[in-house]
PDB file of N, CA, C, O and CB in Angstrom:
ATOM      1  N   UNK A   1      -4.853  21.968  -8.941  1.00  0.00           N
ATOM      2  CA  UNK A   1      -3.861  22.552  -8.067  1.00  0.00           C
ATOM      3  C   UNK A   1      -3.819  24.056  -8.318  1.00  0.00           C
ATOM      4  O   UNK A   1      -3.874  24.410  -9.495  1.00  0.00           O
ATOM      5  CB  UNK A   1      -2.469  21.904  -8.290  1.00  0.00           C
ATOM      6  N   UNK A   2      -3.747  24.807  -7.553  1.00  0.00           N
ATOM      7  CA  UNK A   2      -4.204  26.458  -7.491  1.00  0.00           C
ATOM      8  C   UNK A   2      -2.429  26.585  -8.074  1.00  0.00           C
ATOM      9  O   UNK A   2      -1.369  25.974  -7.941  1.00  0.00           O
ATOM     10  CB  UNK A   2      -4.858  27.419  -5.400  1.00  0.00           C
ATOM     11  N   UNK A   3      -3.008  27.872  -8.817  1.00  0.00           N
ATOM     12  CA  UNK A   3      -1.339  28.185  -9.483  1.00  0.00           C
ATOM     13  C   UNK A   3      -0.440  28.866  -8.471  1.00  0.00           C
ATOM     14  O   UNK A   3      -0.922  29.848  -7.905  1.00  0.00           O
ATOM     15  CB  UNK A   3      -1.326  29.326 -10.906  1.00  0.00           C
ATOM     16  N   UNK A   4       0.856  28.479  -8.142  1.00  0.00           N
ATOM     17  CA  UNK A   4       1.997  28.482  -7.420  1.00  0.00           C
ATOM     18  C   UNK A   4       2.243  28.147  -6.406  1.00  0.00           C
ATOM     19  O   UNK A   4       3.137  28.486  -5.632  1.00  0.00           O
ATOM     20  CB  UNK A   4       2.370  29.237  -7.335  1.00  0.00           C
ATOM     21  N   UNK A   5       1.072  27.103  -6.298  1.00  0.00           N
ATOM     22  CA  UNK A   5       1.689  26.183  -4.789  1.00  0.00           C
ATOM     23  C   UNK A   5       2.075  25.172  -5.195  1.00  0.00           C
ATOM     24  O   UNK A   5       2.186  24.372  -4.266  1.00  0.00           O
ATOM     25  CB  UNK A   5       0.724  25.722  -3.556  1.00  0.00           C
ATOM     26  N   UNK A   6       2.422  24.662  -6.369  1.00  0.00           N
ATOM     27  CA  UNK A   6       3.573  23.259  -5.936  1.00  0.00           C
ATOM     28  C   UNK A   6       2.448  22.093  -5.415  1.00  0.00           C
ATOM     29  O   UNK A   6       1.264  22.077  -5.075  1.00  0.00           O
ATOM     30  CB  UNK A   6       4.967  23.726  -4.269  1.00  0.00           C
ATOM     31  N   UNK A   7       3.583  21.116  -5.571  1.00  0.00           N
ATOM     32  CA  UNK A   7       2.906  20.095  -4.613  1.00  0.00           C
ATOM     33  C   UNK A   7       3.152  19.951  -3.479  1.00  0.00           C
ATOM     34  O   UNK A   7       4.106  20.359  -2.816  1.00  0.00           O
ATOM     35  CB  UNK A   7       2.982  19.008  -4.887  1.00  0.00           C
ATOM     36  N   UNK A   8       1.662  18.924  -3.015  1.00  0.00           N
ATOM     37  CA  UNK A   8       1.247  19.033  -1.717  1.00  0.00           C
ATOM     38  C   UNK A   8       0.737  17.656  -1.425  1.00  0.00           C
ATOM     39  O   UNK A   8      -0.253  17.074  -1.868  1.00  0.00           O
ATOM     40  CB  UNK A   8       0.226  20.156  -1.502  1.00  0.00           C
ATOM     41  N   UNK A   9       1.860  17.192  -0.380  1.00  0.00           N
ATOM     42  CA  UNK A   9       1.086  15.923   0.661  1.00  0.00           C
ATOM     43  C   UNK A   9       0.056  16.147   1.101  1.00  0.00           C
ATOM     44  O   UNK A   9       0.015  17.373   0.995  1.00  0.00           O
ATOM     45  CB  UNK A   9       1.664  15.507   1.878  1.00  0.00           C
ATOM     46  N   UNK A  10      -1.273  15.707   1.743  1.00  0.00           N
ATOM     47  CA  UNK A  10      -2.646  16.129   2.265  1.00  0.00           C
ATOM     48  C   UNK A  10      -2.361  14.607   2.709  1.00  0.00           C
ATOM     49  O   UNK A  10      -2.055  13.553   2.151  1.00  0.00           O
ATOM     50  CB  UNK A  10      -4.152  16.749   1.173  1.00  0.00           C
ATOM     51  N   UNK A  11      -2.685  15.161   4.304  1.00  0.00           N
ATOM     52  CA  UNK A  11      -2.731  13.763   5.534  1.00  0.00           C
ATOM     53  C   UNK A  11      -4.607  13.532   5.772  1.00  0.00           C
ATOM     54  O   UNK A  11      -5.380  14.090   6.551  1.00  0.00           O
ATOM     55  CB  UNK A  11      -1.714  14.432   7.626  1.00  0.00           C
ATOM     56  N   UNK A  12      -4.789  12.678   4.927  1.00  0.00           N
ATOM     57  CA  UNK A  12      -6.315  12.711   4.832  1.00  0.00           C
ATOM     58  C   UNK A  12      -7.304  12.360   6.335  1.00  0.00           C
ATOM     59  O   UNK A  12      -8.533  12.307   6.295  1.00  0.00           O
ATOM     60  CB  UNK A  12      -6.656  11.529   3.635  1.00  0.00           C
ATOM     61  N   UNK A  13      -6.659  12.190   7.341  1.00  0.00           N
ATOM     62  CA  UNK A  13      -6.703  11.757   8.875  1.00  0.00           C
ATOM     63  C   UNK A  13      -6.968  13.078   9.133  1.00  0.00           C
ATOM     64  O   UNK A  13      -8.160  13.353   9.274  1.00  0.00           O
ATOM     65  CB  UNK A  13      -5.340  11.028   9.707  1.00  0.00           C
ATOM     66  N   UNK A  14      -5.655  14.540   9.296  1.00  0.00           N
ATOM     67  CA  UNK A  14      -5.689  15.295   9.752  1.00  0.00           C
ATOM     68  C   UNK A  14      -6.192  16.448   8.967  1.00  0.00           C
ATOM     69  O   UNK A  14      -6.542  17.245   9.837  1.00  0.00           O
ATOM     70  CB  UNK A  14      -4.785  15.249  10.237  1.00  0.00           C
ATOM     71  N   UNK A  15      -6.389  16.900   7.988  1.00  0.00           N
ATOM     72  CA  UNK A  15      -6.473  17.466   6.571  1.00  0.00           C
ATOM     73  C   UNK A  15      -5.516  17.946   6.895  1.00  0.00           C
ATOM     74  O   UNK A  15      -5.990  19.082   6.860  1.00  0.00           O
ATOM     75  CB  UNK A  15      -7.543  18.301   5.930  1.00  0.00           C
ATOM     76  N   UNK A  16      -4.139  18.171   7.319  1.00  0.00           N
ATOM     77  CA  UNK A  16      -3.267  19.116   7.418  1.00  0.00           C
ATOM     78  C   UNK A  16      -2.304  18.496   5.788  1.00  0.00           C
ATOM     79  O   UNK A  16      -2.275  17.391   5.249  1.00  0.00           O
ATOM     80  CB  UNK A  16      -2.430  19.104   9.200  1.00  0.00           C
ATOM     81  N   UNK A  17      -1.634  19.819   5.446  1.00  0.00           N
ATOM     82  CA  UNK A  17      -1.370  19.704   3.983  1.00  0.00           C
ATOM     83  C   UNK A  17       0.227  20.390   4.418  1.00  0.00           C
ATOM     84  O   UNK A  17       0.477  21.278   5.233  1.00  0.00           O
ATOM     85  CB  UNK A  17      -2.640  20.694   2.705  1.00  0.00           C
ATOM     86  N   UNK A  18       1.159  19.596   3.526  1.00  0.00           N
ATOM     87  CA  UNK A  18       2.184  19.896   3.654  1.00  0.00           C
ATOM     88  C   UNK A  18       2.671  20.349   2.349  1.00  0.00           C
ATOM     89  O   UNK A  18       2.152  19.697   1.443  1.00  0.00           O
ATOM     90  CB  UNK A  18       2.765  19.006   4.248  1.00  0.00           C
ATOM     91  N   UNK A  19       3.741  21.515   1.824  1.00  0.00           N
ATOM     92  CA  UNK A  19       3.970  21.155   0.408  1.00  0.00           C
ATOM     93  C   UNK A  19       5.608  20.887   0.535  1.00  0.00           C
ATOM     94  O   UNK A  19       6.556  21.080   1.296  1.00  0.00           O
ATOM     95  CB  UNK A  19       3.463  22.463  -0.772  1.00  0.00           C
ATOM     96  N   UNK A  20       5.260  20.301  -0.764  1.00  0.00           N
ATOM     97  CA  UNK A  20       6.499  18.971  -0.986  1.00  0.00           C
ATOM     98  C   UNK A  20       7.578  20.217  -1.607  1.00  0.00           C
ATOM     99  O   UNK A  20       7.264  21.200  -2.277  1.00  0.00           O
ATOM    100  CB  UNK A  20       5.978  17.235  -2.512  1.00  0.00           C
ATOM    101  N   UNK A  21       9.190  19.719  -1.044  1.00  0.00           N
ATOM    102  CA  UNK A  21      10.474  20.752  -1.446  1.00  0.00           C
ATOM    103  C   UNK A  21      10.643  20.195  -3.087  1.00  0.00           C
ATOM    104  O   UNK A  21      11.662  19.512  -3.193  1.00  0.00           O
ATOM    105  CB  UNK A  21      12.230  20.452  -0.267  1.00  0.00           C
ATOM    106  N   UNK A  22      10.161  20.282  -3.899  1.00  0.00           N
ATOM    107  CA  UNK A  22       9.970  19.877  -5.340  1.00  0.00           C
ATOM    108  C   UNK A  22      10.587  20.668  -6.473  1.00  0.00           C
ATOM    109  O   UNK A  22      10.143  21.719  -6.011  1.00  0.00           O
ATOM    110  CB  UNK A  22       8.597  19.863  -5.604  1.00  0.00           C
ATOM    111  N   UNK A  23      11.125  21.005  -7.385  1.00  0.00           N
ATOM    112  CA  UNK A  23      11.347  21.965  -8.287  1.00  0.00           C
ATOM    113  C   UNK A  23      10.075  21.285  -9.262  1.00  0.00           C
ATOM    114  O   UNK A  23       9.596  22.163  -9.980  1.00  0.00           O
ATOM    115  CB  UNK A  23      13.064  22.085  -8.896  1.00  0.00           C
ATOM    116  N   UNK A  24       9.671  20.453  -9.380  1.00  0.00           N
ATOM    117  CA  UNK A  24       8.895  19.957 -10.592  1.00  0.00           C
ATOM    118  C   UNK A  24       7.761  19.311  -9.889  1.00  0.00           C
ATOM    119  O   UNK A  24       7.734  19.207  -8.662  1.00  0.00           O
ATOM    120  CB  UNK A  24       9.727  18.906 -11.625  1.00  0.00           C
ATOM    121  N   UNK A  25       6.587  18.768 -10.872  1.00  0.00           N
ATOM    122  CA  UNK A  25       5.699  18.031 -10.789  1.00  0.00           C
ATOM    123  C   UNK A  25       5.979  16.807 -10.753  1.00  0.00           C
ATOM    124  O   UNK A  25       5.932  16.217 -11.832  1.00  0.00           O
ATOM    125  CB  UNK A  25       4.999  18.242 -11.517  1.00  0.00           C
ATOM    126  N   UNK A  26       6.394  15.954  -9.410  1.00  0.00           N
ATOM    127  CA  UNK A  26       6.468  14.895  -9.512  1.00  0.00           C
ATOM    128  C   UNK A  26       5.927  13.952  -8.231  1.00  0.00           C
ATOM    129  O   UNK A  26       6.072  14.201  -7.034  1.00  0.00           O
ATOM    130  CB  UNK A  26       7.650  14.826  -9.887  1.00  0.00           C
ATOM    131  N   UNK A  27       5.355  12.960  -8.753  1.00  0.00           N
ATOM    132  CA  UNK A  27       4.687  12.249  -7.728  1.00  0.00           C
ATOM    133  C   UNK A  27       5.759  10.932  -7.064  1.00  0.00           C
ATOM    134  O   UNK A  27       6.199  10.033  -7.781  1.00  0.00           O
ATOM    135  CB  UNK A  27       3.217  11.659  -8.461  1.00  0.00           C
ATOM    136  N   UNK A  28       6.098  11.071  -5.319  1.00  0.00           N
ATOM    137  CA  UNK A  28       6.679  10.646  -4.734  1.00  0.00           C
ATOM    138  C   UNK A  28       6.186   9.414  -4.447  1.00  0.00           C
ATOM    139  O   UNK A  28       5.066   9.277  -4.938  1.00  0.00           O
ATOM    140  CB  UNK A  28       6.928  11.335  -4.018  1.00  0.00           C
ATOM    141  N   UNK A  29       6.671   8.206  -3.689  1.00  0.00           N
ATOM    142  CA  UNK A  29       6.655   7.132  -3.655  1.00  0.00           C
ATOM    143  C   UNK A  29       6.270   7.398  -1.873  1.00  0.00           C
ATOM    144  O   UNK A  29       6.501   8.453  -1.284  1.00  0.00           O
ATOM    145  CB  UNK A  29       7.974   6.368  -4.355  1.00  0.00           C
ATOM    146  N   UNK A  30       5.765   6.403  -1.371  1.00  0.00           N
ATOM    147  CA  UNK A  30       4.922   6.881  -0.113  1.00  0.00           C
ATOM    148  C   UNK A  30       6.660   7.202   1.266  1.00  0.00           C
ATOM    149  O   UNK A  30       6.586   7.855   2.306  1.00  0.00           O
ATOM    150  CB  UNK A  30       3.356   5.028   0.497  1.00  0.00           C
ATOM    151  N   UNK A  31       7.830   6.558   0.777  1.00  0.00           N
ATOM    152  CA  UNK A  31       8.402   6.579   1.867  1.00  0.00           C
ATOM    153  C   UNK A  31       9.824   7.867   1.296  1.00  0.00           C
ATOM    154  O   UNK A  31      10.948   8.074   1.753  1.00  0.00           O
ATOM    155  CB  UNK A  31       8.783   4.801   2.383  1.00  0.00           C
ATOM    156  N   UNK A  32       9.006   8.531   0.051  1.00  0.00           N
ATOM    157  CA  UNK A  32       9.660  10.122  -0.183  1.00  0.00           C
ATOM    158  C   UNK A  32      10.863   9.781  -1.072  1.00  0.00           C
ATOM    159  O   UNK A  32      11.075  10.743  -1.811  1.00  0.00           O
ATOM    160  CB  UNK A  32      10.252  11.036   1.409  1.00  0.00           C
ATOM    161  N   UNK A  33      11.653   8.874  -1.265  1.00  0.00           N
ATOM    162  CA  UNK A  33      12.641   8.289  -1.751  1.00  0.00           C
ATOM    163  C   UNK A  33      13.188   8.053  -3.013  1.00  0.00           C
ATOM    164  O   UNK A  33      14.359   7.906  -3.366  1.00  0.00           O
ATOM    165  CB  UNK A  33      12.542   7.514  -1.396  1.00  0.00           C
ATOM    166  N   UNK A  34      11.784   8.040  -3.837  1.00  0.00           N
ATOM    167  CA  UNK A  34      11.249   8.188  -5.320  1.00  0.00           C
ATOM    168  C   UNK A  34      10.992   8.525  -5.945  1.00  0.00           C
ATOM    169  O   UNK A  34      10.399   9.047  -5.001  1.00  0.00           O
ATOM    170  CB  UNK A  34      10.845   8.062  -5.742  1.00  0.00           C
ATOM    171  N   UNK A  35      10.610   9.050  -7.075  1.00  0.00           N
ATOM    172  CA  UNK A  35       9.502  10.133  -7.893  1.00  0.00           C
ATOM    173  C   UNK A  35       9.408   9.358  -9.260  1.00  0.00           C
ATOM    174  O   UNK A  35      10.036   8.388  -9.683  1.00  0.00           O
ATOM    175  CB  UNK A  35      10.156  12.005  -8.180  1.00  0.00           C
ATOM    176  N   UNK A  36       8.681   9.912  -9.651  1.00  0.00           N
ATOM    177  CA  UNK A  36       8.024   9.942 -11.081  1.00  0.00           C
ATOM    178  C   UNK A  36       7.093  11.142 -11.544  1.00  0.00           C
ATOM    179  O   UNK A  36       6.336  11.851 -10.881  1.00  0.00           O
ATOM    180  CB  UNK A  36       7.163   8.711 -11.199  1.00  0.00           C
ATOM    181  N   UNK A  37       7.363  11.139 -12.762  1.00  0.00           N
ATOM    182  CA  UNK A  37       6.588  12.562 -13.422  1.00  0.00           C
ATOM    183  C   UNK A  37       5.153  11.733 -14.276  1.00  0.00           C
ATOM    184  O   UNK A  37       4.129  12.357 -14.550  1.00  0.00           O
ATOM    185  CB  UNK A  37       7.949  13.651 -14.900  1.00  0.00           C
ATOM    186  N   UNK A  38       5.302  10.610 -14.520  1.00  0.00           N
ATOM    187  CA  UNK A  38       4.080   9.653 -15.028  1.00  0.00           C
ATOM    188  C   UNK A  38       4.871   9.217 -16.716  1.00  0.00           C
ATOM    189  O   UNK A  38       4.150   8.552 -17.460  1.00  0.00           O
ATOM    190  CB  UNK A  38       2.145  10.780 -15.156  1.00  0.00           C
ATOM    191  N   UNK A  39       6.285   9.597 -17.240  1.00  0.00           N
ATOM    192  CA  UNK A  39       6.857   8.714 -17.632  1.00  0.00           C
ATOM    193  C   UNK A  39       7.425   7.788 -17.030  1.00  0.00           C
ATOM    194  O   UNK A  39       7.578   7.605 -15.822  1.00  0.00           O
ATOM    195  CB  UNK A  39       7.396   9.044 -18.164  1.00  0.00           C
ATOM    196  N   UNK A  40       7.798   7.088 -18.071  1.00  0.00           N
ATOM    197  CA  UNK A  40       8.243   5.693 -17.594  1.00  0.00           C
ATOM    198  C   UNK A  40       9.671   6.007 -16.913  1.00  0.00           C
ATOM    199  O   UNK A  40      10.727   5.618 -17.414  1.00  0.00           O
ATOM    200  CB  UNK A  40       8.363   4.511 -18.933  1.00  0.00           C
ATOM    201  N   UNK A  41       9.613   6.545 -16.050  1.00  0.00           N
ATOM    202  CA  UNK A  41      11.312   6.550 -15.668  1.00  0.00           C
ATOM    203  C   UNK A  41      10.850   6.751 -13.752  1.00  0.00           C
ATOM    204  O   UNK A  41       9.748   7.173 -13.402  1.00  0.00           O
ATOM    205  CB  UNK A  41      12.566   8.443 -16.687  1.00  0.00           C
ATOM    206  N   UNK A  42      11.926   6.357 -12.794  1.00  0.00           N
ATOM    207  CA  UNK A  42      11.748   6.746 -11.569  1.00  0.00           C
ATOM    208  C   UNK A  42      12.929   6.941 -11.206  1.00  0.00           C
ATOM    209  O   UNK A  42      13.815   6.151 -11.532  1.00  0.00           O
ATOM    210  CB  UNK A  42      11.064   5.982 -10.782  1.00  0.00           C
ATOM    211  N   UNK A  43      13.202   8.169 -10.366  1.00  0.00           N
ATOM    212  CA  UNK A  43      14.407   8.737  -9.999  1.00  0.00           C
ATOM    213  C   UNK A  43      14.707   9.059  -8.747  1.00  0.00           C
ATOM    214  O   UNK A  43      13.694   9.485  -8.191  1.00  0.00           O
ATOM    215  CB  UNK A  43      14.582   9.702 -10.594  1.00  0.00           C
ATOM    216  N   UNK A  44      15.739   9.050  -7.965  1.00  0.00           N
ATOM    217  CA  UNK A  44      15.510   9.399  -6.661  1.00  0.00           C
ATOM    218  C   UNK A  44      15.437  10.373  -6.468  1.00  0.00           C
ATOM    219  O   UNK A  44      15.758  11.225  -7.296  1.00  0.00           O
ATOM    220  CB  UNK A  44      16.120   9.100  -5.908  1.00  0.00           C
ATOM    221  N   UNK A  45      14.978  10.649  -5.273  1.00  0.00           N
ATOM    222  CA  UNK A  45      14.498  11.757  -4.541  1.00  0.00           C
ATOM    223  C   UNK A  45      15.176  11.954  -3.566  1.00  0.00           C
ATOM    224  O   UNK A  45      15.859  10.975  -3.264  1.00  0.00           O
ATOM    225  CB  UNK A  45      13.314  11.719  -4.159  1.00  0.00           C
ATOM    226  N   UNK A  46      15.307  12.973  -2.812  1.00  0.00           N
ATOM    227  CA  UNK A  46      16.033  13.524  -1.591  1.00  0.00           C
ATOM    228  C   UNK A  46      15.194  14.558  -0.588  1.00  0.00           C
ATOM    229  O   UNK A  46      15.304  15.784  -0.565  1.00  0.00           O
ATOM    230  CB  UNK A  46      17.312  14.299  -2.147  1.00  0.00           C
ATOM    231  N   UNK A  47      14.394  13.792   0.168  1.00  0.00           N
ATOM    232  CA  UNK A  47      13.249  14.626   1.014  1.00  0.00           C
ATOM    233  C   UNK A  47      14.241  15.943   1.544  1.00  0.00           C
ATOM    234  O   UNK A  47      14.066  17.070   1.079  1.00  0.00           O
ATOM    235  CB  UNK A  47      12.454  13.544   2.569  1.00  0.00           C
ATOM    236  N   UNK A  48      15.178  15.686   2.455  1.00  0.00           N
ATOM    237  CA  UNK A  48      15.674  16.508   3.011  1.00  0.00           C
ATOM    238  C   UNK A  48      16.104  17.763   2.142  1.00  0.00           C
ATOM    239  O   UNK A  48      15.870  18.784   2.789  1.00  0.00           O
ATOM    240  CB  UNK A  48      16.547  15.906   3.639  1.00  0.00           C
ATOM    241  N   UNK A  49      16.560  17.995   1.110  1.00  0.00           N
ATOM    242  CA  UNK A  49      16.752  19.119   0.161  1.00  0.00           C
ATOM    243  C   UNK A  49      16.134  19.278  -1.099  1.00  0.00           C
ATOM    244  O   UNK A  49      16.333  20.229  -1.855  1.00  0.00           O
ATOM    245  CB  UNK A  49      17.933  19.190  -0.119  1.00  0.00           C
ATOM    246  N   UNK A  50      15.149  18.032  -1.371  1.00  0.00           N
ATOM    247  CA  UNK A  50      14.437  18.053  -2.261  1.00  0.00           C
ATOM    248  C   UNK A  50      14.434  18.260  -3.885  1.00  0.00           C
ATOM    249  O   UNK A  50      13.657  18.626  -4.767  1.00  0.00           O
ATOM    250  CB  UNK A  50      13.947  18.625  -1.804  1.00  0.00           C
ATOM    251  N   UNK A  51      16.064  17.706  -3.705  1.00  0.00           N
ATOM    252  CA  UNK A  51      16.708  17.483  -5.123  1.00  0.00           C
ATOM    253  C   UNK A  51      16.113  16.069  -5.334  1.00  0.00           C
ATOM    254  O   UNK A  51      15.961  15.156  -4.522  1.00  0.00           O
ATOM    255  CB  UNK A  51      18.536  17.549  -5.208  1.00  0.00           C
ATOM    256  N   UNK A  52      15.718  16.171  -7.103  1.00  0.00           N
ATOM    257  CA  UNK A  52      15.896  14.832  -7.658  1.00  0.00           C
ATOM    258  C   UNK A  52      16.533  14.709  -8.469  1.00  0.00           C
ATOM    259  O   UNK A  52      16.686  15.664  -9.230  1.00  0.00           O
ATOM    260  CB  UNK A  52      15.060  14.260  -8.019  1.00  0.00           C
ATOM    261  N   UNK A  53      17.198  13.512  -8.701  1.00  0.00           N
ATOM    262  CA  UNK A  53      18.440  12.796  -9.507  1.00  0.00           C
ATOM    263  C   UNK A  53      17.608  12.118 -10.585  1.00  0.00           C
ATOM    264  O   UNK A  53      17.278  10.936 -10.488  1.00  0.00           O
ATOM    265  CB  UNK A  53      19.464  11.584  -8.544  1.00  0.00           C
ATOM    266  N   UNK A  54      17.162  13.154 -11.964  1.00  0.00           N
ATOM    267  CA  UNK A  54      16.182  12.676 -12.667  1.00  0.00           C
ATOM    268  C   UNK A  54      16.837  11.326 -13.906  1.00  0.00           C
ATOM    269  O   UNK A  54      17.954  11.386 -14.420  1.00  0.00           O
ATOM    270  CB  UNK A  54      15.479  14.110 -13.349  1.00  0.00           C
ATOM    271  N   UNK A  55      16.312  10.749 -14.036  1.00  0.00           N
ATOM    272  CA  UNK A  55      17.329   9.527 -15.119  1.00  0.00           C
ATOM    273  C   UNK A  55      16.464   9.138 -16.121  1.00  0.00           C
ATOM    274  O   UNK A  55      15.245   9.285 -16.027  1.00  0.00           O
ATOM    275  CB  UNK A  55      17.906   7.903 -14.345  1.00  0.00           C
ATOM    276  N   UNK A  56      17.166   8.519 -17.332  1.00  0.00           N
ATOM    277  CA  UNK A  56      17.030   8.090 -17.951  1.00  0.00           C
ATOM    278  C   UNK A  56      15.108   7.582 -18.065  1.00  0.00           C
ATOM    279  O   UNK A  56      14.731   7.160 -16.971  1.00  0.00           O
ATOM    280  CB  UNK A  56      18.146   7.437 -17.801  1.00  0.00           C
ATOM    281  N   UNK A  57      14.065   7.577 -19.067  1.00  0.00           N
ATOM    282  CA  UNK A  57      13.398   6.665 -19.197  1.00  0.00           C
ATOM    283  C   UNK A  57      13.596   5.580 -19.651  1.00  0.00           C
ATOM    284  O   UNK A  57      14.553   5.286 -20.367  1.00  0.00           O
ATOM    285  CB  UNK A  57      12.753   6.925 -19.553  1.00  0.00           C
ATOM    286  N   UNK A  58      12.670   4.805 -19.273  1.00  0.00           N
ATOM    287  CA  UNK A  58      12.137   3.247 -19.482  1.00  0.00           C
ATOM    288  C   UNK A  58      11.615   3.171 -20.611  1.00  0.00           C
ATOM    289  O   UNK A  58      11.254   4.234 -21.116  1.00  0.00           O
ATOM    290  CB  UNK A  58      11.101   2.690 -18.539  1.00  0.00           C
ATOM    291  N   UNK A  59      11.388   1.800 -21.430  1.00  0.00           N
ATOM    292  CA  UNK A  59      10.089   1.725 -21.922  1.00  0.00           C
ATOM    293  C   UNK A  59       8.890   1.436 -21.383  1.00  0.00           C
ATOM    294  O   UNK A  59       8.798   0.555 -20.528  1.00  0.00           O
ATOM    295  CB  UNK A  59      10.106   1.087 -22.660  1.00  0.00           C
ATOM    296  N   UNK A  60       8.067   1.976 -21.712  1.00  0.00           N
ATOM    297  CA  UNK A  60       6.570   1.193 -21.162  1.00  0.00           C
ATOM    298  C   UNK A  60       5.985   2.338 -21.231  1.00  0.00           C
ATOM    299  O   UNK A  60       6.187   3.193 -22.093  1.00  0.00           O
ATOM    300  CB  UNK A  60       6.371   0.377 -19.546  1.00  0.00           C
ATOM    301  N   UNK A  61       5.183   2.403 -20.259  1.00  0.00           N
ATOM    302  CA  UNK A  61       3.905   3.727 -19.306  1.00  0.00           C
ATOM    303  C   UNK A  61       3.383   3.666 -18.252  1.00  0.00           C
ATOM    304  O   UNK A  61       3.068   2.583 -17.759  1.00  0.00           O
ATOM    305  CB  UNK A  61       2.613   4.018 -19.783  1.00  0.00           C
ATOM    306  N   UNK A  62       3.187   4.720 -17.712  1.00  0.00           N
ATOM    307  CA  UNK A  62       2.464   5.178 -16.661  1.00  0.00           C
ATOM    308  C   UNK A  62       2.966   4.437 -15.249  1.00  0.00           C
ATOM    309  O   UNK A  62       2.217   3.851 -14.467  1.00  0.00           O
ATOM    310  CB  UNK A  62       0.949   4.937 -17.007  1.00  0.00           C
ATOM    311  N   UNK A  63       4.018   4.556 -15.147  1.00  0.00           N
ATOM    312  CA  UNK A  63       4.608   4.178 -13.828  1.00  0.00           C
ATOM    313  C   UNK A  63       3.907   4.408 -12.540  1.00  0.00           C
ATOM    314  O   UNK A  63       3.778   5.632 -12.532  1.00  0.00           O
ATOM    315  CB  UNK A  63       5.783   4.821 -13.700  1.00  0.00           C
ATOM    316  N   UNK A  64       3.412   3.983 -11.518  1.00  0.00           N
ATOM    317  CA  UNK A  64       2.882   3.899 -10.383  1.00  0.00           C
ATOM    318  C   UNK A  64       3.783   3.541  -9.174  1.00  0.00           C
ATOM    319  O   UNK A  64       4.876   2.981  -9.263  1.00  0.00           O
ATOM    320  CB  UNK A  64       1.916   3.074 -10.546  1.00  0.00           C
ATOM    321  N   UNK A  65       3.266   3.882  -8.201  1.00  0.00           N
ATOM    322  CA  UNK A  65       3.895   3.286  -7.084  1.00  0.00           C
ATOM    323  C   UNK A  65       2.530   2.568  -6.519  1.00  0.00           C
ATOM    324  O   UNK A  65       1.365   2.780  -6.855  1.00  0.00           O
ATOM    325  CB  UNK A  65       4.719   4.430  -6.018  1.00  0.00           C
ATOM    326  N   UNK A  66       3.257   1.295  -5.178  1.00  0.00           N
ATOM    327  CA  UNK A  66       2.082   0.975  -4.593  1.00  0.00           C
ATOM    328  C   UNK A  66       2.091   1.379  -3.329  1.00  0.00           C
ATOM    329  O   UNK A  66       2.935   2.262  -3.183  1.00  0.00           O
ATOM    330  CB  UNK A  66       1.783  -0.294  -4.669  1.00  0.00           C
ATOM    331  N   UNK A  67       1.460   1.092  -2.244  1.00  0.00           N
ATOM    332  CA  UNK A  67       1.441   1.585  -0.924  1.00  0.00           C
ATOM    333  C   UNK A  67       2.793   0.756  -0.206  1.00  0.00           C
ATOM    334  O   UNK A  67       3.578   1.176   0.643  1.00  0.00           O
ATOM    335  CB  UNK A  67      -0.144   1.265  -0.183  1.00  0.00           C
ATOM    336  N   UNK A  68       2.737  -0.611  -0.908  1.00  0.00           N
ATOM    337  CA  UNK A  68       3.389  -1.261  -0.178  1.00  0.00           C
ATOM    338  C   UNK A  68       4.764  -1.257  -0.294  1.00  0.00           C
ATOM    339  O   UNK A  68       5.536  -1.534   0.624  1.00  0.00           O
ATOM    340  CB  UNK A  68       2.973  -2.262  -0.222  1.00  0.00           C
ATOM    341  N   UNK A  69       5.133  -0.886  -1.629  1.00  0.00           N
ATOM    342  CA  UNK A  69       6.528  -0.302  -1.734  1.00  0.00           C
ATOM    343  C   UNK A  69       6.932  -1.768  -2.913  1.00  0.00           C
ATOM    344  O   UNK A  69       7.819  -1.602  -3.750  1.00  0.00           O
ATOM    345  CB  UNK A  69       7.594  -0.111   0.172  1.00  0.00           C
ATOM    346  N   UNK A  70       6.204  -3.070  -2.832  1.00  0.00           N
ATOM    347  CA  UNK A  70       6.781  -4.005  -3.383  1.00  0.00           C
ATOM    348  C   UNK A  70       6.163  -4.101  -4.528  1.00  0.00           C
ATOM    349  O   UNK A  70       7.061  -4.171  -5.367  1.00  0.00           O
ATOM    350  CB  UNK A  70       6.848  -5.069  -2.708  1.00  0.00           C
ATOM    351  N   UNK A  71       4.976  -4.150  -5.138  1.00  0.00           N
ATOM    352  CA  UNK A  71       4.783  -4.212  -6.631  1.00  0.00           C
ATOM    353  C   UNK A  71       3.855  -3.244  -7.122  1.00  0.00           C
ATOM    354  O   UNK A  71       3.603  -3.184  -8.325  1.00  0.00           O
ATOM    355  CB  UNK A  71       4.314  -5.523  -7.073  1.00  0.00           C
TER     356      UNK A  71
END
């Protein structure tokens, strides 16, 4: 990632690249709602102002999302 752009959605259909309203490095859940930093913790998200409500970790690792939203 080139230094000071933040993250960035990339619509691999259109290459058009959007960047995400983020203060941090965190990877969103496909329907924006979610995040994770790749600890074990997931916090919500707020597309529209792009606050996240960071919480508590989990135990475990490497938290993922799936496409489908269910496992």
């Amino acid at each position: 990632m080139p230094a000071g752009k933040g993250p960035t959605k990339l619509n691999l259909r259109t290459r058009k690249e959007e960047r995400l309203p983020s203060s941090g490095l965190w990877l969103p859940n496909r329907t924006m709602t979610c995040v994770t930093t790749g600890e074990p913790t997931f916090s919500p998200y707020d597309a529209a102002s792009g606050k996240t409500s960071e919480q508590a970790a989990f135990g475990g690792c490497e938290p993922y999302f799936t496409t489908d939203g269910i496992w």
